[in-house]
VEXMI-828688 format. One record per residue (C-alpha): chain; x, y, z; residue number from 1. Coordinates in nm, 3 decimals. Example, Ala and Ser with C-alpha at 12.3 -4.5 7.8 and 13.67 -1.06 7.14 Angstrom:
<node 'A' <1.230 -0.450 0.780> 1>
<node 'A' <1.367 -0.106 0.714> 2>
***
This chain:
<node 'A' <-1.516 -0.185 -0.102> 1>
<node 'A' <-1.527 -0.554 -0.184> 2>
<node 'A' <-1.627 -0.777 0.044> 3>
<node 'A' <-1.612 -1.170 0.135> 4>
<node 'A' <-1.913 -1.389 0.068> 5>
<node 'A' <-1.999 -1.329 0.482> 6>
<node 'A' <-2.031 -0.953 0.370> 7>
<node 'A' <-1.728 -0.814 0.582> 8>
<node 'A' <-1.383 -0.640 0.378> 9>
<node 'A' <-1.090 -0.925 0.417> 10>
<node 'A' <-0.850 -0.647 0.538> 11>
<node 'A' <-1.068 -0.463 0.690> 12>
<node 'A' <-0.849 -0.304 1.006> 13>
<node 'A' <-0.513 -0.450 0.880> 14>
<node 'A' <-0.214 -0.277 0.798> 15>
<node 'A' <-0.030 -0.397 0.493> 16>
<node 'A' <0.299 -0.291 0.358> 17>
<node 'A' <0.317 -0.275 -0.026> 18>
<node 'A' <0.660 -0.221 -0.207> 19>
<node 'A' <0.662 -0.088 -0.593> 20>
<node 'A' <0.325 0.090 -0.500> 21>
<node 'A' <0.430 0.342 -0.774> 22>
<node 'A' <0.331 0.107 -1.093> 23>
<node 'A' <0.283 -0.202 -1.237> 24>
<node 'A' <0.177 -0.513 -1.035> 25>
<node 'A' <0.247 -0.330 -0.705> 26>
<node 'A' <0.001 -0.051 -0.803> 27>
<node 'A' <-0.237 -0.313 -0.858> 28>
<node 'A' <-0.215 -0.488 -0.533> 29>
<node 'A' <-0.170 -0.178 -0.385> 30>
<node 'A' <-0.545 -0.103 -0.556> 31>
<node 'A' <-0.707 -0.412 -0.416> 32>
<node 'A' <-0.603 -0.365 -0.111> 33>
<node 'A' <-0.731 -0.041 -0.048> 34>
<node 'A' <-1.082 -0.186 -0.175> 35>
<node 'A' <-1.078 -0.410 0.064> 36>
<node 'A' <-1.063 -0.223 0.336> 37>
<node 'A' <-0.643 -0.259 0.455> 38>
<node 'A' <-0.459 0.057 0.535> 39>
<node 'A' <-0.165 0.079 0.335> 40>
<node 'A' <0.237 0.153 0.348> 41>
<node 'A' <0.318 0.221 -0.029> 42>
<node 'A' <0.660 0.223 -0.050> 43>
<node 'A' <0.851 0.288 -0.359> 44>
<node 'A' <1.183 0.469 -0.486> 45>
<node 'A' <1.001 0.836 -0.623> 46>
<node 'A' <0.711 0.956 -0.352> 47>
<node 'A' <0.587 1.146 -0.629> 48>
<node 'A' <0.469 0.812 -0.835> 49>
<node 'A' <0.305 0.680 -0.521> 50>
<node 'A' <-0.075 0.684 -0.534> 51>
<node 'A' <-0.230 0.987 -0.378> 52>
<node 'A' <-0.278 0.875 0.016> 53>
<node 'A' <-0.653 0.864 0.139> 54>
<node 'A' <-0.656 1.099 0.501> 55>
<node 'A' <-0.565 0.831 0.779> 56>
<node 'A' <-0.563 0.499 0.544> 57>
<node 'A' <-0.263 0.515 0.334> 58>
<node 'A' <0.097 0.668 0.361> 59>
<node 'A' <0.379 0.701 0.121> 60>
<node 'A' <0.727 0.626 0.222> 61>
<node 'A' <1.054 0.697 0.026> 62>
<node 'A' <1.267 0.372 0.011> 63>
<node 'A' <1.485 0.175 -0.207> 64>
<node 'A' <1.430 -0.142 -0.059> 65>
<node 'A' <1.725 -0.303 -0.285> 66>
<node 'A' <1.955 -0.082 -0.029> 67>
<node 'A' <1.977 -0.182 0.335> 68>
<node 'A' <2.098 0.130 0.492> 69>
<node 'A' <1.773 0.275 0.365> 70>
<node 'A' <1.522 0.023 0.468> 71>
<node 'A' <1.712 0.037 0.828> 72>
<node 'A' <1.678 0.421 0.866> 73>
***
């Protein structure tokens, strides 16, 4: 996990919501994150091409976020 110059994880206990967790950029952040101690939201349009979820840090949600009656449901 990396950690700040004072030796503690920047997201350490945060929840963060990451969209396009399934590639690219988003599976990058989504990466970083995770090192750094957040617990994560991955949300993308497939569940399949989300990164496999760590037990109790990390959950995949199916959304098109480009559709409001999805992100509302």
């Amino acid at each position: 996990m990396a950690s700040t110059p004072h030796g503690t994880a920047r997201f350490d206990g945060r929840v963060v919501l990451g969209t396009g967790a399934a590639g690219g950029i988003g599976e990058a952040i989504a990466q970083r994150l995770r090192d750094e101690g957040a617990r994560l939201v991955l949300v993308d349009r497939q569940v399949q091409d989300v990164p496999p979820a760590d037990a109790g840090q990390c959950m995949a949600v199916v959304c098109d976020v480009s559709r409001e009656e999805q992100v509302a449901a």
